[in-house]
N, C-alpha and C positions, 0 to 999 in steps of 0.2 A: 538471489535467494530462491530455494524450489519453494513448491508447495508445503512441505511439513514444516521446515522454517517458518513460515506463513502464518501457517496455521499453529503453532505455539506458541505465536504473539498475539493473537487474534481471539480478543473478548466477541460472544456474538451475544446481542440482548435480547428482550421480551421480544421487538419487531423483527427480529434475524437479520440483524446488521451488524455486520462485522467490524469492529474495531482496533483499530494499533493506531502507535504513533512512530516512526522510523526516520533516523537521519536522513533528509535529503540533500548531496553536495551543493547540489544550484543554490539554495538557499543557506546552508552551513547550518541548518538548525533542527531539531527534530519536528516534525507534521506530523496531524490527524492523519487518517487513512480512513475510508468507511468505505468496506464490501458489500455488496447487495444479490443477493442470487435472483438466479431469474424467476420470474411466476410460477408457484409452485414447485419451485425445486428447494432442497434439504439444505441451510444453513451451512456450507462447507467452503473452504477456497478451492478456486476451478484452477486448470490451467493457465485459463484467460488473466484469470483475477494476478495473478502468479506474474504471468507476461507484463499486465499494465504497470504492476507496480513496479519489475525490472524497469521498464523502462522509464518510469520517473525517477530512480536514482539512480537511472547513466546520465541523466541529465549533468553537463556542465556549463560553467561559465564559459564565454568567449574573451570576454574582456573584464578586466578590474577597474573599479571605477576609483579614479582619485580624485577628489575636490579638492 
């Protein structure tokens, strides 16, 4: 996902915390997400912010568990 993807799921509140919730495969379910910009910067998603959450959903499993 780029940044404007991001950022058009992204509720920001009163405190400038960025909110979504996004399927993760690792998990097969959707999750919270909360952005947080740095100290005194403007409420937006960064590249960073962009980056991290890329990388939580390449996240996959290695193995399947069978009981």
């Amino acid at each position: 996902m780029d940044v404007v993807e991001i950022a058009d799921l992204t509720e920001w509140d009163a405190n400038d915390l960025g909110n979504l919730n996004l399927a993760v495969p690792l998990f097969a379910e959707s999750l919270p997400f909360v952005l947080f910009p740095a100290p005194g910067a403007r409420p937006v998603v960064t590249e960073k912010m962009a980056a991290t959450i890329n990388d939580v959903l390449a996240l996959k499993r290695k193995h399947t568990l069978t009981q």
